[in-house]
C-alpha positions in Angstrom: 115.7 57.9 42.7 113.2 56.1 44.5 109.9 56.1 42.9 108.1 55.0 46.1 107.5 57.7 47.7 104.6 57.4 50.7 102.2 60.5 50.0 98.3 60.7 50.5 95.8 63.2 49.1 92.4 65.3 50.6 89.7 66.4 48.8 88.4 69.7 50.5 85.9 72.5 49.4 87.7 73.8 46.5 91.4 72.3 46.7 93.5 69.2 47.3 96.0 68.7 50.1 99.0 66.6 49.5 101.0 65.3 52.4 104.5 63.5 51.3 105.8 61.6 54.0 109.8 62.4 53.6 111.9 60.4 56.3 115.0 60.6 54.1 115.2 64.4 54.0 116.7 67.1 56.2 113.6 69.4 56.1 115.4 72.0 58.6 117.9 72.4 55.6 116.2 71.5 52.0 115.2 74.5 49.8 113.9 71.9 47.1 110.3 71.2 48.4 108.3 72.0 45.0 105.2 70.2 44.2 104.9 70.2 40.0 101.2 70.4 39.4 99.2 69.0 36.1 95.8 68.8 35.6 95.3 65.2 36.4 98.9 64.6 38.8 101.5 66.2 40.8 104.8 65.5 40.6 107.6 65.5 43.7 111.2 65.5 42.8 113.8 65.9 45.8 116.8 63.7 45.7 116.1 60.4 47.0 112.6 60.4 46.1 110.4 60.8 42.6 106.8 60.7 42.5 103.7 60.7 40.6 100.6 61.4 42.2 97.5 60.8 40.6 94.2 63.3 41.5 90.6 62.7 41.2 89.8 65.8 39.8 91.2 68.3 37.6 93.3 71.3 39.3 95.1 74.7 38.3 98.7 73.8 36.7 101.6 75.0 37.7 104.1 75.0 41.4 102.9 74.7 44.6 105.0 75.2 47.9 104.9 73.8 51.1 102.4 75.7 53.6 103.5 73.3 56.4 106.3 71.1 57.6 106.4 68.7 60.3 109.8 68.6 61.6 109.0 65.8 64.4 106.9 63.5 61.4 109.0 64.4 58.5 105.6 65.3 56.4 105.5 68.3 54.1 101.9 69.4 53.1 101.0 70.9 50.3 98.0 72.9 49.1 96.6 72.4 44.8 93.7 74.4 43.9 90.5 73.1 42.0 90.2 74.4 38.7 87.4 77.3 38.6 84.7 75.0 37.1 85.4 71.6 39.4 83.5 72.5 43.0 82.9 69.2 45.0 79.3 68.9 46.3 77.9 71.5 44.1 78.5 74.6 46.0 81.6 76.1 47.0 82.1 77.3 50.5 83.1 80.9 51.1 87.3 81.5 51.7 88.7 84.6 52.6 92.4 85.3 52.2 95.0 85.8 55.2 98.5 85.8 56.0 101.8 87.6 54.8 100.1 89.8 51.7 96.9 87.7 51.8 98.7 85.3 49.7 97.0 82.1 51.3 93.6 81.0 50.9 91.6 77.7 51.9 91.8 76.1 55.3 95.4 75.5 57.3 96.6 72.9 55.3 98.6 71.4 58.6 98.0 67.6 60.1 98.7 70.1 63.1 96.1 72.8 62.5 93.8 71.5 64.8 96.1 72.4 67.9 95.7 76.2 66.8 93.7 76.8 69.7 93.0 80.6 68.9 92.0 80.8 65.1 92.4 77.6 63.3 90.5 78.6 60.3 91.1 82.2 59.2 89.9 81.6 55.9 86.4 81.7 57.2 86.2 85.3 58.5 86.6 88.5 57.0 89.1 91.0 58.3 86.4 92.6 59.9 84.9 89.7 61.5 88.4 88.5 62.7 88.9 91.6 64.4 85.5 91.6 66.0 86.3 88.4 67.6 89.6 89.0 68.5 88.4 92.0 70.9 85.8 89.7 72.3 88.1 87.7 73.1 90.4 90.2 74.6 87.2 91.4 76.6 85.9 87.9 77.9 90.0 86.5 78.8 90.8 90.1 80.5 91.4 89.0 84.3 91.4 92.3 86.4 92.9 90.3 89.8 95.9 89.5 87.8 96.2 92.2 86.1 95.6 94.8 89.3 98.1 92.7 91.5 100.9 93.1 89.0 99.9 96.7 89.2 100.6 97.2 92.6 103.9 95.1 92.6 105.3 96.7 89.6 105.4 99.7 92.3 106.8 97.8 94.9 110.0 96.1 92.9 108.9 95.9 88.8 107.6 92.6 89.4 111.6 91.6 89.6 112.0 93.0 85.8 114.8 95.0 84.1 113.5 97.3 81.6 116.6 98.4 80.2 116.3 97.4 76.5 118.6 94.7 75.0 121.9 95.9 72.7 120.6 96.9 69.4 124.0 96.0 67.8 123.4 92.0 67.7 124.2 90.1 64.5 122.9 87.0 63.4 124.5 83.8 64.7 125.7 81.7 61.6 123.2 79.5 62.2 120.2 82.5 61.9 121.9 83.4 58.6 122.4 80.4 57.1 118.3 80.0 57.9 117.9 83.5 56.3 119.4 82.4 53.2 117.7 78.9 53.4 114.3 80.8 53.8 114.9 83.4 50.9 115.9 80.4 48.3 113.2 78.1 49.4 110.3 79.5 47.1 110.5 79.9 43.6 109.0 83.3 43.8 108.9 86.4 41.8 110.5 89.3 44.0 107.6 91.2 42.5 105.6 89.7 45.6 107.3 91.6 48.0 108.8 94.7 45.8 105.9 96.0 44.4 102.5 97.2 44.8 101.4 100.7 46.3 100.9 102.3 49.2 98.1 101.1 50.4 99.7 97.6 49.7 103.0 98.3 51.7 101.3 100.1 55.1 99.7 96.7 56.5 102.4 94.6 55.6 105.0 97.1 57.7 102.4 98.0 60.4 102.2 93.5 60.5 106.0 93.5 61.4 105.7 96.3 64.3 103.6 93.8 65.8 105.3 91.0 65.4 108.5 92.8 66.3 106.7 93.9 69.8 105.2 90.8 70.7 108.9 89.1 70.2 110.1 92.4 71.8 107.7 91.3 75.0 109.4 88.1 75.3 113.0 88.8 75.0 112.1 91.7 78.0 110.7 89.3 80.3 112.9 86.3 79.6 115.7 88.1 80.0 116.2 88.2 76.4 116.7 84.4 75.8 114.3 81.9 74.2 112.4 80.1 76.8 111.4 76.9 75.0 107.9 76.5 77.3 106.6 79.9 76.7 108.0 81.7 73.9 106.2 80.5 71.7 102.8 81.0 73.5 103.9 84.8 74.1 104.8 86.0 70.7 101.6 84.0 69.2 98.8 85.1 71.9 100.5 88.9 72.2 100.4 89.2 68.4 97.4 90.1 66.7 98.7 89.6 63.4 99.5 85.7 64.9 96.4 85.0 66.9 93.8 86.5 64.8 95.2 87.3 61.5 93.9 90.5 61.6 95.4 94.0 60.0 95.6 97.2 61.2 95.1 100.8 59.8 97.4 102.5 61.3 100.2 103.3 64.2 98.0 104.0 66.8 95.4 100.7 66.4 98.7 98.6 66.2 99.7 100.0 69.4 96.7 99.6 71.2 96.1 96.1 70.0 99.6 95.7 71.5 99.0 97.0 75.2 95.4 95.2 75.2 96.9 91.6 74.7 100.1 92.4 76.4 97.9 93.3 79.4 95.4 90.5 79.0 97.5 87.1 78.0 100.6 87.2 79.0 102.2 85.8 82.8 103.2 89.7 83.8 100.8 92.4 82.6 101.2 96.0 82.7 101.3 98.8 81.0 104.7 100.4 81.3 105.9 96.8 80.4 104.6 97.3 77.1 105.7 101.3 76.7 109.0 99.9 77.7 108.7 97.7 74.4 107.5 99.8 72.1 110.2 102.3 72.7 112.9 98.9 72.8 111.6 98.2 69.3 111.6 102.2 68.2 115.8 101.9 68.9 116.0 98.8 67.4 114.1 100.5 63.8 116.2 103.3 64.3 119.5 101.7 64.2 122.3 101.0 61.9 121.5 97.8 61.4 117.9 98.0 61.2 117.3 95.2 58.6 119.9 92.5 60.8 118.1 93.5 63.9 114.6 92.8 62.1 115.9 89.4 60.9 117.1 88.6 64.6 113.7 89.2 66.0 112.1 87.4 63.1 114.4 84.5 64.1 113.8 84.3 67.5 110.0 84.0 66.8 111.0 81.4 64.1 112.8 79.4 66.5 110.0 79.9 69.5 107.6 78.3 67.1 109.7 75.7 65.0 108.5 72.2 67.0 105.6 73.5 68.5 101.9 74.1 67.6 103.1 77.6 66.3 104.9 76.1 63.3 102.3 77.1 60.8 102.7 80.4 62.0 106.1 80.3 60.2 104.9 79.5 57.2 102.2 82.1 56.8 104.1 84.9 58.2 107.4 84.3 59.7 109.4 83.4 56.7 107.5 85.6 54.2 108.7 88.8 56.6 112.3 87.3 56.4 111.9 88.0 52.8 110.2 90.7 52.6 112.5 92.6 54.8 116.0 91.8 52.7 113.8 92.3 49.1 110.8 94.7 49.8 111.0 96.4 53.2 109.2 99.8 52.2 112.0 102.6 53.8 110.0 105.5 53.6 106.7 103.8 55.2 108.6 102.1 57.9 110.0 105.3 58.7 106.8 107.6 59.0 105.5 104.5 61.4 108.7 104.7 63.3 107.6 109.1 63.8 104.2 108.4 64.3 104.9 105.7 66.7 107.2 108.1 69.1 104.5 111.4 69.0 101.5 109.1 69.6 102.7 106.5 72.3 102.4 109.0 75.3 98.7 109.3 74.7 98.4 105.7 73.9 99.9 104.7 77.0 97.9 106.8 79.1 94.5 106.0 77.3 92.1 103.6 79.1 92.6 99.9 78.1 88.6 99.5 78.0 88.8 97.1 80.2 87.5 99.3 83.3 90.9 98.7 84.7 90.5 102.0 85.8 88.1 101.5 88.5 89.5 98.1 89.2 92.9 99.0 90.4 91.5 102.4 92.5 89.3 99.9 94.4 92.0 97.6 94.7 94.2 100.5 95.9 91.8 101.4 98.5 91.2 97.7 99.4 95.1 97.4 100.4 95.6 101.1 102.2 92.5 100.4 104.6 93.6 96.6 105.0 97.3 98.6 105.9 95.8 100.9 107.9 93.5 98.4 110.0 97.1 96.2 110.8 99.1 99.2 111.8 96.3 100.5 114.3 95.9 96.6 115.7 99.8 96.7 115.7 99.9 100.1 117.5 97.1 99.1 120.5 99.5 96.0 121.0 102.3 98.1 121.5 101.4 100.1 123.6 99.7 97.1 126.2 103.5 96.0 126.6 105.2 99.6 126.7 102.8 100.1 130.0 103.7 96.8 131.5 107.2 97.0 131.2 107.3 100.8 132.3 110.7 99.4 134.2 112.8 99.6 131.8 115.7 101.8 131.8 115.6 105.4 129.6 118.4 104.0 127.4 116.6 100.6 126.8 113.6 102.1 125.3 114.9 104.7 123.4 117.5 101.3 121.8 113.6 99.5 121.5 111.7 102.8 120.0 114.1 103.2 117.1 115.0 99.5 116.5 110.7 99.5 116.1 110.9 102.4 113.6 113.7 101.0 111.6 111.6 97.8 111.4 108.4 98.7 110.5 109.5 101.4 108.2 109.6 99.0 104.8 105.7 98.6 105.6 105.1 102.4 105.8 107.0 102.8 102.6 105.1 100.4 101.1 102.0 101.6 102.3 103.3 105.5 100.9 103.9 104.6 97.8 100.4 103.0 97.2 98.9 106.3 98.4 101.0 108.2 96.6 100.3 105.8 93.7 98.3 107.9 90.0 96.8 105.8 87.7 98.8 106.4 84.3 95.7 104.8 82.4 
């Protein structure tokens, strides 16, 4: 084995990052990336390469495992903790845990983090402050011209969109299980991080997954249920609370309502019954016989949207831990009450105010497009009738062939103008 391997090392607030530059490997396919760690070195053993990598300062012993890959540089990064007493500079700056479980800590240990453009550094907020900015943001992006003009051509023809869920039946390609078993082998992990714990441990992680599961649920709906390499990715991250803001919900009802704010705010077609029609796509998809392969297929396609893109870290704090949590930990009987509580409470969700003042918005908007209707049909009527009286000539038969060829024509405007006065807000 080679014993030159190319590697460099970080000192940050209270941990090292180690990034091994691995040209040799197929990262898509190894399972081996374990960093040994001793006080003073690590050690990296992965068939062609061997190395010894000296620190500065003394760290917790034991394995660490990669928390970033770069596919395109061939660089896996690793994160080693500080022991408790060695804090550079004196003082230590506050961390606050995120991800899968809150198993991570410390900044996004990714050469890439940088392009996160929505929350690069989790660790420094709270849960509370991470949801605090994530509905300012949602309040501040909100665009009420986009969002009311999708409105009103939903009416007209769905904005071109077929709402009829995809087949829940789908298996995994052999290539999405051969990742699946890649993912579950590649950390040297107790299953104890994803069996046990209470409760109160179990409903976030499973109220996490609905979220994911509806932002990836968005995407497949309005891609036609394909992965579209140039926005996929941007989708399931920005629609996903859990993947833009590392946040984590209390229950059913703030999941869902975190869902059909963003879904209504980021993405290129926003509206509401878009979103009902994915909550209920991801209900039959829970509900069916092969609930956990229909998980891991959703978890895939998200995996795949954000493999070579900015996204990939998302993979590593969430994606790949749900893949394992769903075939060793998935909590049945929690996952079930969501899936109940989820059908009795999404009527009222979806007719609940966004808090946008969409309300108002589209009613304005409404009444905007009837009197702009109006106004052409009268200017349209006047003209008319200016040429019925000068060619007052005509034969019987060749008006009555005019009058209802005019009615057939202008009778797609009048519909259109019907059904936006016939139009109800649902919300």
């Amino acid at each position: 084995m080679e014993d030159s391997l190319s590697f460099r090392t970080i000192l940050e607030s209270n941990h090292f990052r180690v990034i091994l530059n691995l040209p040799e490997l197929d990262l898509e396919h190894e399972s081996n990336l374990v960093l040994n760690i001793f006080p003073k070195e690590c050690t990296f053993t992965a068939a062609p390469y061997h190395a010894r990598i000296p620190l500065t300062h003394t760290v917790h012993p034991g394995k660490a495992f990669p928390e970033h890959i770069d596919y395109e540089k061939s660089t896996v990064s690793f994160r080693v903790p500080l022991a408790d007493d060695v804090i550079p500079g004196g003082s230590e700056i506050p961390s606050y845990p995120y991800g899968f479980g809150r198993l991570y800590n410390g900044p996004l240990s990714l050469e890439t983090s940088q392009e996160l453009k929505v929350l690069p550094d989790p660790y420094k907020y709270s849960l509370p402050q991470r949801w605090e900015m994530m509905e300012e943001a949602e309040n501040s992006d909100f665009h009420g011209e986009h969002y009311g003009m999708d409105y009103i051509q939903f009416a007209i023809d769905r904005l071109g969109l077929s709402l009829d869920s995809p087949s829940v039946s789908c298996q995994l390609t052999e290539d999405q299980s051969y990742r699946v078993r890649v993912i579950l082998d590649e950390k040297i992990r107790n299953k104890e991080t994803y069996t046990t714990g209470i409760e109160e441990h179990h409903q976030p992680l499973v109220l996490g997954l609905i979220d994911i599961l509806l932002a990836v649920g968005y995407d497949r709906l309005t891609n036609s249920n394909e992965l579209n390499e140039a926005n996929s990715h941007i989708n399931i991250h920005r629609i996903s609370g859990t993947l833009g803001y590392f946040v984590e919900f209390n229950d059913v009802q703030q999941t869902l309502r975190s869902f059909y704010r963003r879904s209504c705010t980021y993405p290129y077609y926003r509206n509401k019954e878009i979103a009902m029609a994915c909550v209920q796509g991801v209900i039959n998809g829970l509900t069916s016989v092969d609930r956990k392969v229909w998980i891991q297929r959703q978890l895939m396609h998200a995996y795949e949207a954000f493999k070579t893109t900015e996204c990939a870290v998302l993979n590593h704090y969430f994606v790949k831990d749900y893949v394992r949590y769903v075939e060793l930990g998935l909590n049945e009987e929690i996952l079930l009450k969501c899936i109940e509580d989820m059908r009795k409470i999404l009527p009222d969700v979806h007719h609940t105010a966004l808090g946008f003042s969409e309300e108002k918005l589209i009613q304005k908007l409404l009444q905007d497009i009837i009197t702009q209707e109006e106004s052409d049909f009268t200017d349209s009527d006047d003209y008319d009738t200016a040429d019925s009286e000068s060619d007052g000539s005509d034969s019987d038969n060749e008006s009555s062939s005019s009058s209802a060829a005019t009615v057939e024509d202008t009778n797609p405007s009048e519909n259109v103008l019907e059904k936006l006065m016939n139009l109800k807000l649902s919300g």
